[in-house]
MARDOLUM-350493 format. One record per residue (C-alpha): x, y, z; residue in one letter. Coordinates in nm, 4 decimals. Each point is the difference from the previous one (the first is absolute). Example, Ala and Ser with C-alpha at 12.3 -4.5 7.8 and 13.67 -1.06 7.14 Angstrom:
! residues 2
PT         u         v         w  res
PT    1.2300   -0.4500    0.7800    a
PT    0.1370    0.3440   -0.0660    s
END
This chain:
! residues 236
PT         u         v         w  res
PT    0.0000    0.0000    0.0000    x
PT    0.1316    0.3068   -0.0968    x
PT    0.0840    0.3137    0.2254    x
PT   -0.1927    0.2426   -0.2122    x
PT   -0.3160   -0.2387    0.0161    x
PT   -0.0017   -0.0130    0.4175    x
PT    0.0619    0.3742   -0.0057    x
PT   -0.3150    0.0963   -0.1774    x
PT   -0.2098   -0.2723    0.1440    x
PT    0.0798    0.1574    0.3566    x
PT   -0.0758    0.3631   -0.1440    x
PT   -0.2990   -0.1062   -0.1030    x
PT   -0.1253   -0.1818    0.2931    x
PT    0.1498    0.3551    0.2212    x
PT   -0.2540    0.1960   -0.2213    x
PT   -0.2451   -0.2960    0.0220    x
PT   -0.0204    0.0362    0.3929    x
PT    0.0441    0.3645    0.0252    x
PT   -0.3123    0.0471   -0.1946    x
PT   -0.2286   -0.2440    0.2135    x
PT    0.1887    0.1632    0.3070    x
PT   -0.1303    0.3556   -0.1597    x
PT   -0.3156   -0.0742   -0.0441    x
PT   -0.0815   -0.1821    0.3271    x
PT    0.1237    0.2731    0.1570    x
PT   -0.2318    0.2285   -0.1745    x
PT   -0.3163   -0.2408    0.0259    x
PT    0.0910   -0.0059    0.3627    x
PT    0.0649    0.4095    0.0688    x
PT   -0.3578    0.0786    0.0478    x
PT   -0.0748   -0.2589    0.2812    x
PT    0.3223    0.0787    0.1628    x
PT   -0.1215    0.3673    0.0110    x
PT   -0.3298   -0.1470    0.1546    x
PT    0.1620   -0.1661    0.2976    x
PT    0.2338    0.2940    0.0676    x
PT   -0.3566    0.2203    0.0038    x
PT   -0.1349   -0.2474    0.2095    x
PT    0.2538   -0.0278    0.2483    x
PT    0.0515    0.3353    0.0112    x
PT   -0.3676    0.0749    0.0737    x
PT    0.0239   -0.2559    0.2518    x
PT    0.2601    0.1934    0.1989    x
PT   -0.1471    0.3253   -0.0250    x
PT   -0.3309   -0.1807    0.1610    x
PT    0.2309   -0.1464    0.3089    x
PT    0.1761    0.3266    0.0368    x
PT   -0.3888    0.1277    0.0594    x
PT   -0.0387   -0.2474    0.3061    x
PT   -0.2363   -0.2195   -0.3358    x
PT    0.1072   -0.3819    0.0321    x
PT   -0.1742   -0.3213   -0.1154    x
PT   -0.1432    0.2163   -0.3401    x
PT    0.0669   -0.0995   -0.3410    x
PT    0.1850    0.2733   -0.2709    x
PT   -0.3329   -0.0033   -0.1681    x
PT   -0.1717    0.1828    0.3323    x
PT    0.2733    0.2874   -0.0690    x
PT   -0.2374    0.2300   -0.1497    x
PT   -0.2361   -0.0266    0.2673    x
PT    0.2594    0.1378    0.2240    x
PT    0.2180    0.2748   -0.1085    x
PT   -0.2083    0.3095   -0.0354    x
PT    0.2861    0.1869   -0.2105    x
PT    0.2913   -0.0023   -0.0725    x
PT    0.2502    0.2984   -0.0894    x
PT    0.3641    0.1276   -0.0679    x
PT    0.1861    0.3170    0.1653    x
PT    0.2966    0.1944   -0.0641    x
PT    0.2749    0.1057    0.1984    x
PT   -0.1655    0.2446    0.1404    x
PT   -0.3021   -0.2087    0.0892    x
PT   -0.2722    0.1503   -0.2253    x
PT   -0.2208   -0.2626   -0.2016    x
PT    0.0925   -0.0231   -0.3373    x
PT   -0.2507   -0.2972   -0.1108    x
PT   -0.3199   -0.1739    0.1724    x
PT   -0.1740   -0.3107   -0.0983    x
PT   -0.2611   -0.1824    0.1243    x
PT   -0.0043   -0.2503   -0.2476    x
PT    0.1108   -0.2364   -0.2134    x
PT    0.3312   -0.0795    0.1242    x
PT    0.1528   -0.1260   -0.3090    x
PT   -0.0557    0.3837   -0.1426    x
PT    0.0704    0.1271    0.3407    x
PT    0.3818    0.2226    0.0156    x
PT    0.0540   -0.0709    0.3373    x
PT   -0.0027   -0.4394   -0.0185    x
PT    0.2446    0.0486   -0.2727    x
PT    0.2703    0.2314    0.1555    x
PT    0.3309   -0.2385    0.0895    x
PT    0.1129    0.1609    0.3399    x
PT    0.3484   -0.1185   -0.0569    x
PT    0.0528    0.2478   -0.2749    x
PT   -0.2214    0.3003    0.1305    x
PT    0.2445   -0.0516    0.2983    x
PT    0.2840    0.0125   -0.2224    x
PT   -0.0844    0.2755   -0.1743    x
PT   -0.0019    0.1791    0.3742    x
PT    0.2982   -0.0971    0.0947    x
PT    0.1693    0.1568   -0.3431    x
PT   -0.1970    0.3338    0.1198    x
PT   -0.2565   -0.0545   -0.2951    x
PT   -0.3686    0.0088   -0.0230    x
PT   -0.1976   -0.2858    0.1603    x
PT   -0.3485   -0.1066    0.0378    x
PT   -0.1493   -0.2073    0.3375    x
PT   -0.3376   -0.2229   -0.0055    x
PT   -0.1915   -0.0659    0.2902    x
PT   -0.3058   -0.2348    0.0096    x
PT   -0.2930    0.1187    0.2104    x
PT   -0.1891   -0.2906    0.1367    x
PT   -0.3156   -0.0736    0.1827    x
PT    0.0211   -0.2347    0.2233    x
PT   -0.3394   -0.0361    0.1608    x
PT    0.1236    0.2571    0.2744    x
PT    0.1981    0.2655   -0.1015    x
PT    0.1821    0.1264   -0.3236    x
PT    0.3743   -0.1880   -0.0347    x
PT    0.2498    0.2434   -0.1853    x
PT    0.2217   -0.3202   -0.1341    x
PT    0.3455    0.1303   -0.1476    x
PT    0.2569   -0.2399   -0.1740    x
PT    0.3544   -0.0919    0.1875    x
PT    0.3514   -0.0399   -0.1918    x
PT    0.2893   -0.0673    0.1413    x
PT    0.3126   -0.2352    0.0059    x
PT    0.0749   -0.3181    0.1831    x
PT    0.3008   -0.1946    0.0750    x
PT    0.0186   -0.2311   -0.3256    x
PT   -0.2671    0.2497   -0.2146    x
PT   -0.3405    0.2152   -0.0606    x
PT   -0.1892    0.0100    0.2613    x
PT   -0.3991    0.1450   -0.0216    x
PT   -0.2953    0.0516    0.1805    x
PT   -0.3318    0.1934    0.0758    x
PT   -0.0710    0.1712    0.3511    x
PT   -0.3639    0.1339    0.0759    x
PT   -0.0499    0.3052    0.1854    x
PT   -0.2950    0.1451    0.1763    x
PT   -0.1809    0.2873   -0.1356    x
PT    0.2032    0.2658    0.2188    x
PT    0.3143   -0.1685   -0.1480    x
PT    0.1206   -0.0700    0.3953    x
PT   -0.0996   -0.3799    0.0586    x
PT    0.1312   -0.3574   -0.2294    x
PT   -0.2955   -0.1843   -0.0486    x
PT    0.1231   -0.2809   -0.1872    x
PT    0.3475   -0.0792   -0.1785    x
PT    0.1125   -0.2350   -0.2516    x
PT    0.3771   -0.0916   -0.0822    x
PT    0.1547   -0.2188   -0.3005    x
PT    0.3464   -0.0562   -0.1167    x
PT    0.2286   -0.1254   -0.3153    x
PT    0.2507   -0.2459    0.1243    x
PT    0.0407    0.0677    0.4182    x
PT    0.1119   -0.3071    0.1707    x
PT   -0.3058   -0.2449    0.1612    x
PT   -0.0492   -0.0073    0.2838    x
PT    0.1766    0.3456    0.0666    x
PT   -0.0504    0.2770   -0.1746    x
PT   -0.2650   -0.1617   -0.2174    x
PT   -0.2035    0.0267    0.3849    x
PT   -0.0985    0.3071   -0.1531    x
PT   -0.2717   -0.1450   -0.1601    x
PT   -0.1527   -0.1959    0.3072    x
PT   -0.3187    0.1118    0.1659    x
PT    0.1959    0.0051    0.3102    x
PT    0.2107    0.3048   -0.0983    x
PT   -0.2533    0.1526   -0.1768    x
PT   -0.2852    0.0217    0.2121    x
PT    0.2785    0.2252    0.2854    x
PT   -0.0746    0.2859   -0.2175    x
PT   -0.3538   -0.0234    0.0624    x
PT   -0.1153    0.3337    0.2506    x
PT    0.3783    0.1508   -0.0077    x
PT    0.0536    0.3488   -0.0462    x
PT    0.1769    0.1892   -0.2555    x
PT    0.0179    0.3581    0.1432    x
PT    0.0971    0.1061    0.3510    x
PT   -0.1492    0.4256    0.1167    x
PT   -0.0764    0.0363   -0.3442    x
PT    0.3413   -0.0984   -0.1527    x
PT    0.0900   -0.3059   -0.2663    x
PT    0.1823   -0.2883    0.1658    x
PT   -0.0870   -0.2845   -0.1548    x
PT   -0.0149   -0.3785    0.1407    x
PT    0.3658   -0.1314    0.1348    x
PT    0.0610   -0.3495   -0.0867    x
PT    0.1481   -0.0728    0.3501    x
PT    0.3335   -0.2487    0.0284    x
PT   -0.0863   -0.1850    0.3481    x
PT   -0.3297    0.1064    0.0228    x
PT   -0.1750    0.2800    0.0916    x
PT   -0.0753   -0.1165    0.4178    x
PT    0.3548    0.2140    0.0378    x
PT   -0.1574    0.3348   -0.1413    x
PT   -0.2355    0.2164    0.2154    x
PT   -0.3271   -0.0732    0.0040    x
PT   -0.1081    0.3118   -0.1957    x
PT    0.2933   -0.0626   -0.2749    x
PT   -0.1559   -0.3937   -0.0484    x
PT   -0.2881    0.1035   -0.1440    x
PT    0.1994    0.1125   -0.3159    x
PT    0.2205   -0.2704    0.0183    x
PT   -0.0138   -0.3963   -0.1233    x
PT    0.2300   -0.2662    0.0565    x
PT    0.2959   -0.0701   -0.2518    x
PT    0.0342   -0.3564   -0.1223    x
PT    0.2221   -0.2678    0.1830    x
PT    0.3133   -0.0458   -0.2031    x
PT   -0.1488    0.2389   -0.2788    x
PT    0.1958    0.3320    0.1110    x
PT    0.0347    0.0896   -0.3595    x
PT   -0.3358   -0.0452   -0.1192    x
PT   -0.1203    0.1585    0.2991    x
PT    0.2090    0.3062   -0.0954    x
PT   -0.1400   -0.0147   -0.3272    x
PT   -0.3659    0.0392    0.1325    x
PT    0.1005    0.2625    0.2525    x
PT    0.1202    0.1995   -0.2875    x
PT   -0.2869   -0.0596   -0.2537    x
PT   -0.2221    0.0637    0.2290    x
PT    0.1485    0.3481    0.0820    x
PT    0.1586    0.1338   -0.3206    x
PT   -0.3174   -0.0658   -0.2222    x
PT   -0.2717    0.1284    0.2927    x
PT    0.2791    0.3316    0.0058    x
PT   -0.1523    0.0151   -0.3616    x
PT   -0.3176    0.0276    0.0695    x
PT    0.0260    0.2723    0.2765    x
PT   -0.1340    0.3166   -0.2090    x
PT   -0.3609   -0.1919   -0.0848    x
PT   -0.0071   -0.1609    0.3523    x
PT    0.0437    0.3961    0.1667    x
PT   -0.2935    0.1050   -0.2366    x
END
């Protein structure tokens, strides 16, 4: 068998495969897209205190959703159609980005009803020890109290920083308090706990994770850098 012969036979099985590998992947794009709505809807609704719902009940619960500048003035409102909506489409990592570099961003924030009281969810971005790291945290309708919070992560190691995503760290956010006389200071991810704080400093405080320092750090920071962003709308 000649060289020439096994050359083009494996070109032509590369282009072969690449083509089926193409078009799966386009077939497959749209319900990809679906389960990243889905999930994403899902969060927002635990972030609202909302559990044991299906994506499909979304609509019944957010009452609107918009987008702010820097400054904090509304720049778009929907109550709508989500798949039209600005605000579900906006990728926090880059608006964050683009704040960082001193450029223009843009914020969403997902009102919900909840039954009892109108949840102001924002979206979390931050960094972990091995990657991303993302969330959403629901706020109260003064913007002082967590209802609900919701954590995920790329690649942080099980049983470690991958606790993030338990109920059991979670649910500590639950009733903290992210302003002190008036003035931002977020939730402290605690190393050791928060019994060793005062009393009145535990109530804006939640335990770190055992043996997840890092990841801890990362959600400390999150927390705090993207809630700084949101400042000029909360003051309004």
């Amino acid at each position: 068998m000649k060289d020439s012969y096994i050359f083009r036979y494996i070109i032509v099985l590369v282009i072969i495969v690449s083509v089926l590998l193409s078009g799966a992947a386009l077939l497959l794009q749209p319900y990809q897209q679906d389960n990243i709505n889905n999930e994403k809807k899902m969060m927002i609704l635990k972030a609202a205190g909302i559990h044991d719902v299906n994506s499909e009940d979304f609509d019944n619960y957010c009452e609107k959703m918009i987008v702010i500048d820097p400054q904090g003035n509304i720049i778009d409102e929907a109550t709508s159609d989500f798949t039209k909506c600005k605000a579900f489409k906006i990728n926090l990592k880059d608006e964050l980005y683009n704040k960082a570099n001193s450029k223009d961003f843009q914020l969403p924030i997902f009102i919900i009803d909840n039954g009892d009281e109108k949840v102001n969810v924002v979206p979390l971005q931050g960094a972990g020890l091995w990657g991303p790291i993302w969330g959403y945290l629901g706020l109260s309708s003064d913007f002082r109290t967590v209802i609900g919070a919701v954590f995920d992560h790329k690649s942080e190691t099980p049983g470690l920083g991958a606790e993030i995503t338990t109920k059991k760290f979670q649910k500590q956010f639950s009733g903290k308090v992210i302003s002190q006389n008036g003035q931002f200071v977020s939730i402290n991810v605690q190393k050791g706990g928060i019994a060793v704080l005062p009393e009145d400093i535990q109530k804006h405080s939640v335990d770190a994770i055992s043996g997840g320092t890092i990841t801890s750090h990362g959600v400390n920071d999150m927390i705090k850098n993207v809630l700084g962003s949101y400042l000029p709308y909360f003051n309004k």
